[in-house]
C-alpha positions in Angstrom: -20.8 -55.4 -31.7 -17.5 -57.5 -30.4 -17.3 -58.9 -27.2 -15.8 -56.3 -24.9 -15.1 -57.1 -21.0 -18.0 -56.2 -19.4 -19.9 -54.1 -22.2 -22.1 -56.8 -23.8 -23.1 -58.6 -20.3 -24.3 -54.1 -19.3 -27.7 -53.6 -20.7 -26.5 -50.2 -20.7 -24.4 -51.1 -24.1 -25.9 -54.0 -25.8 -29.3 -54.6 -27.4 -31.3 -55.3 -24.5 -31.0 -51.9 -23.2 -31.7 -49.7 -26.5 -35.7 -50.4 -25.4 -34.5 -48.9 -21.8 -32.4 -46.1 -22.5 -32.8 -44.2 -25.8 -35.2 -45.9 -28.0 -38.7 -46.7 -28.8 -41.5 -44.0 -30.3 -42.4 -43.3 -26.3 -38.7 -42.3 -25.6 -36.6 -39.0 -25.6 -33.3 -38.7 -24.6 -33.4 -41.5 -22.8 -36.5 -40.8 -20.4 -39.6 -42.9 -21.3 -42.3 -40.5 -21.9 -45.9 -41.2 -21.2 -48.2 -42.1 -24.1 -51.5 -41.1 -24.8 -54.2 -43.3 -26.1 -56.5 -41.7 -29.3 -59.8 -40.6 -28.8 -62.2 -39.6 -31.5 -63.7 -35.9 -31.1 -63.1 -34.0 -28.3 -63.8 -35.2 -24.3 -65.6 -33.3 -21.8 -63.7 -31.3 -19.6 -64.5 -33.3 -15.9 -66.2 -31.0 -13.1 -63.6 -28.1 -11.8 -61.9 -28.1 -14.6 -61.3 -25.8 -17.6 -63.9 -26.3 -20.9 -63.5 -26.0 -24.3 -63.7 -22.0 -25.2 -62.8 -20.9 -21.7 -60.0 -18.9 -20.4 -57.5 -21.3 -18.4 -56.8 -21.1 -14.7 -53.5 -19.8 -14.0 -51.2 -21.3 -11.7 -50.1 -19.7 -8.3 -47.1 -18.2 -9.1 -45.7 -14.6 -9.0 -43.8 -12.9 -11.8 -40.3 -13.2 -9.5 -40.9 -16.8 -9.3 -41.7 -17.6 -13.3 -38.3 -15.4 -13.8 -36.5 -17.7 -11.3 -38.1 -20.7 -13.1 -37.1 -19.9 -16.3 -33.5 -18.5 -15.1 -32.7 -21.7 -14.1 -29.8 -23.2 -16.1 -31.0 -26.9 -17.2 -30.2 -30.2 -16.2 -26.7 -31.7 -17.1 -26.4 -35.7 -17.2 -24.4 -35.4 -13.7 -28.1 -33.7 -12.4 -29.8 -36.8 -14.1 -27.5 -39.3 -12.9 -26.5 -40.6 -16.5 -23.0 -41.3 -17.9 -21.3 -38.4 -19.4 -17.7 -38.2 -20.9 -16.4 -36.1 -18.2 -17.6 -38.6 -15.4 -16.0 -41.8 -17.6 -12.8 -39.7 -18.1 -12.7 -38.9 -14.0 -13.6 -42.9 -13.0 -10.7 -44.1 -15.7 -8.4 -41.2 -14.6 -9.3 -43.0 -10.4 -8.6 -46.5 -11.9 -5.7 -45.8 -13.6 -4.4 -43.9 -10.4 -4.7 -46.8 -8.4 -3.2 -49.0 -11.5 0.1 -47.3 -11.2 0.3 -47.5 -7.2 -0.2 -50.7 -7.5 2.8 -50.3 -10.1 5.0 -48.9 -8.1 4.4 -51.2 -5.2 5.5 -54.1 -6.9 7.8 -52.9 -8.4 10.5 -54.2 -6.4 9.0 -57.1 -4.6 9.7 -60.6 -5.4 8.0 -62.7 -8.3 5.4 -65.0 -5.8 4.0 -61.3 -5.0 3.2 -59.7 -8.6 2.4 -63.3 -9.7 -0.3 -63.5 -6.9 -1.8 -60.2 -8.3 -1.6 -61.7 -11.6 -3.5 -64.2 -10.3 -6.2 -62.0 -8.2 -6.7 -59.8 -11.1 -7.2 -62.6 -13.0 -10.0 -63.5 -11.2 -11.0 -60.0 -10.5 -11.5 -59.2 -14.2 -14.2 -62.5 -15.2 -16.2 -61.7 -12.4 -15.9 -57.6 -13.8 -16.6 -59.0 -16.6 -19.6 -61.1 -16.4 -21.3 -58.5 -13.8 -24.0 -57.1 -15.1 -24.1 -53.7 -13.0 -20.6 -52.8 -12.2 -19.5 -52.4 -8.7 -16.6 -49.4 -8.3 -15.0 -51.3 -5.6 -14.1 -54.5 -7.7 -12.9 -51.9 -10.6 -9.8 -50.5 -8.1 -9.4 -53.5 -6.7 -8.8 -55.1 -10.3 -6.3 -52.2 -10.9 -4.2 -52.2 -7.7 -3.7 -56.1 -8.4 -3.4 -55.6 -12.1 -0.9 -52.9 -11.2 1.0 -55.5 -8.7 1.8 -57.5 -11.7 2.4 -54.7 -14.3 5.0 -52.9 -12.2 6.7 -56.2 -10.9 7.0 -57.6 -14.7 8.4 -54.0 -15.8 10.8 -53.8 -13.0 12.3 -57.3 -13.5 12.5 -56.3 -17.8 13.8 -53.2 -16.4 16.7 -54.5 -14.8 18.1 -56.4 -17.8 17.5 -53.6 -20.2 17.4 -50.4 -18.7 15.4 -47.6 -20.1 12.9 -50.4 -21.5 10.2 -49.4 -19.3 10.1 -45.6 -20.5 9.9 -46.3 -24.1 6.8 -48.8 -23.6 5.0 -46.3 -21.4 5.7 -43.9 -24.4 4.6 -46.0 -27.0 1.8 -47.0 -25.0 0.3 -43.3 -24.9 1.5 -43.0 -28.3 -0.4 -45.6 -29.6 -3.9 -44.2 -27.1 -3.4 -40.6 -28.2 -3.2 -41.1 -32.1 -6.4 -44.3 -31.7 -8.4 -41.7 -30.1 -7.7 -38.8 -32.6 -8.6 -40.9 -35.2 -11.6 -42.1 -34.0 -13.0 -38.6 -32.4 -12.3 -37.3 -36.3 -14.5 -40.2 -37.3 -11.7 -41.9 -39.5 -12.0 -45.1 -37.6 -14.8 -46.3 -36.8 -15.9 -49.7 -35.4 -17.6 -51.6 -38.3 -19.1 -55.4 -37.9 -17.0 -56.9 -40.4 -13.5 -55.7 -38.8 -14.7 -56.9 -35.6 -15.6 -60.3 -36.7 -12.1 -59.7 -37.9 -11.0 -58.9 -34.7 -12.1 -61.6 -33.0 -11.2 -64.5 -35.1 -7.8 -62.9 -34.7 -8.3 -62.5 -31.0 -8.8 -66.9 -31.2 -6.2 -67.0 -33.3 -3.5 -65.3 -30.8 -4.9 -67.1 -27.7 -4.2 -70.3 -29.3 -0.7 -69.4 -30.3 -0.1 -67.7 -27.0 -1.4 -71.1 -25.3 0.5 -73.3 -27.8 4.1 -71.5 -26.7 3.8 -71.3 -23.0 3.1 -75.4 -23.2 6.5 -75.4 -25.9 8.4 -73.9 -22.6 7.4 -75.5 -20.2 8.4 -78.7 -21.9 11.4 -77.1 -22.5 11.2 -77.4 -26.2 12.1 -73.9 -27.0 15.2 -72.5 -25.5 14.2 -68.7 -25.9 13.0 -66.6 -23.1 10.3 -65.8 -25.8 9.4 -69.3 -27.0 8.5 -69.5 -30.6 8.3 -65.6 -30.1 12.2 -65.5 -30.0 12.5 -67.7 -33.3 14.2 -65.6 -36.1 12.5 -65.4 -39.9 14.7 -63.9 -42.5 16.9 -62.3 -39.3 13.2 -61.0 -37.9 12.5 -62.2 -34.6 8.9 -63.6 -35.3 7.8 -62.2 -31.7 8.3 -58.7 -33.3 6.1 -59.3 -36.2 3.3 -61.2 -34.3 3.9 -58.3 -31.8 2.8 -55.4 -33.9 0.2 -57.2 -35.3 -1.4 -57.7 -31.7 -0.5 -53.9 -31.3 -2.8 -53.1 -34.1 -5.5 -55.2 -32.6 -4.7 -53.8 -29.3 -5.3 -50.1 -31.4 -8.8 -51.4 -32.6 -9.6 -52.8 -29.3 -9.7 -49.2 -27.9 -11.8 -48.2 -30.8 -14.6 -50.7 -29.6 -13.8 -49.1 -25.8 -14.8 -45.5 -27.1 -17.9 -46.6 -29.0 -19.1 -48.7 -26.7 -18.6 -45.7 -24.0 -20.1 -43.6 -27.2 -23.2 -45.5 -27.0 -23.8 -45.5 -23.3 -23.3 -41.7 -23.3 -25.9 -41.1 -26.4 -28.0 -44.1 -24.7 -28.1 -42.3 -21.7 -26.8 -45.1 -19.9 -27.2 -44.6 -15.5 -24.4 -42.6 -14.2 -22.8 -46.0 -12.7 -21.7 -48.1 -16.1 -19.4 -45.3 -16.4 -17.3 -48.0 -14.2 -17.2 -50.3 -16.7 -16.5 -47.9 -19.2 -13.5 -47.0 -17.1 -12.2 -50.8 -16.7 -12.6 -51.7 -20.0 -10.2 -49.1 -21.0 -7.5 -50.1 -18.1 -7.8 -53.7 -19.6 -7.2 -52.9 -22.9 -4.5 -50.3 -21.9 -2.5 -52.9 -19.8 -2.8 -55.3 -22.4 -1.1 -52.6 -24.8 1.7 -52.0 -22.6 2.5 -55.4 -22.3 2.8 -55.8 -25.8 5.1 -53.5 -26.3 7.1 -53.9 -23.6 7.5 -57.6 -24.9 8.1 -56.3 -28.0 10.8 -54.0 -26.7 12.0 -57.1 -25.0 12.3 -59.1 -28.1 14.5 -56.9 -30.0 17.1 -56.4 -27.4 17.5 -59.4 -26.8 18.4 -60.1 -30.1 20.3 -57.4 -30.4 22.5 -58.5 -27.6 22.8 -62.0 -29.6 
């Protein structure tokens, strides 16, 4: 399985943890079981206790009690304390709450501000990342920083186009809603050789992305956009590259829901429903800002 933020470093979703939670002959639904070593014929019965032939002794419990006992409805995974897909849908619905107050408070504050919580989520999301058992309270504080930037970025693209804002969030959900119903109808499905696909891909942008910021900082590209603002055949090549990283944006939420899949057939403890949670918000803000640059792109060149 592909590298997702926090996933493979969980032994809830990678290998290591298929021996803890969910496999192996002495497992059942993810609760080791206890084994019991062969013996040949049949042992005595110890002193007190029932033999073979005889009639066993019954427990101390009345008819009303049984009834109770049986009455009982059983155990959901909440009871258990293991991840569930209504507890991963409540702790993303809580991040991405405090994503969008952290939104709307940056919205209107200068650049050092949402730049700082670019920075601070930056850092916020390795250590996320490469933490084994995820902490809640490093999750929302990723998203309110995260959100600093993604609300101060969208208000400043705001004010030169107007309306730009609503048509990412729009294409953002877009793009999440028809993802999911593919992959809940099991027409996409994450396979290895798309994901090695994906990843060599995932190299491949990085570089370019890091190639273009140096190109503009040297000033050798006059575009807002860098190389992304260069025209091919009257196509700005930031919209092609664009959709291209929105489709692996689209697969990247495919690897979210298996991996959160996995954990919930794993039985995976209660509390990596966390980093189910923040590995969705990354991959969502990382779709948003794609299309919003994308967005970006075209009317600019429009306007040109």
């Amino acid at each position: 399985m592909a590298f997702k933020p926090g996933f493979d470093q969980s032994p809830a979703f990678n290998d290591a943890g298929r021996n803890a939670w969910g496999a192996g002959s002495n497992t059942q639904q993810g609760y080791p079981q206890q084994g019991y070593p062969q013996q040949g014929g049949y042992p005595q019965a110890p002193y007190g206790q029932t033999g073979w032939g005889q009639a066993p002794q019954q427990p101390g419990f009345s008819p009303d009690q049984l009834r109770d006992m049986y009455d009982r409805p059983s155990a959901n995974k909440v009871d258990t304390d293991r991840m569930s897909y209504e507890d991963t849908i409540v702790k993303t619905l809580l991040a991405f709450g405090v994503l969008i107050v952290g939104a709307v408070a940056g919205w209107n504050l200068p650049p050092v501000v949402w730049i700082v919580g670019a920075l601070v989520g930056f850092v916020l999301a390795l250590v996320n990342t490469f933490k084994k058992k995820p902490s809640p309270a490093l999750v929302l504080a990723y998203s309110f920083f995260e959100g600093l930037f993604v609300g101060g970025i969208s208000g400043m693209y705001n004010t030169m186009w107007d309306g730009i804002v609503t048509q990412a969030v729009f294409g953002t959900l877009g793009v999440f809603a028809v993802t999911l119903l593919l992959f809940t109808s099991g027409k996409v499905r994450a396979t290895p050789k798309a994901t090695r696909f994906f990843l060599v891909a995932m190299v491949g942008y990085m570089a370019f992305s890091l190639v273009n910021i140096v190109l503009m900082l040297l000033g050798v590209t006059q575009s807002a956009f860098g190389l992304l603002g260069v025209t091919v055949f009257g196509i700005p090549l930031g919209v092609v590259i664009g959709i291209l990283v929105v489709l692996m944006a689209a697969y990247s939420l495919v690897l979210d829901f298996d991996q959160i899949k996995t954990g919930v057939e794993r039985g995976a403890p209660r509390i990596y429903a966390w980093t189910a949670a923040f590995g969705l918000i990354v991959t969502l803000v990382w779709l948003y800002l794609e299309i919003l640059r994308i967005l970006a792109i075209i009317a600019s060149s429009s306007r040109n």
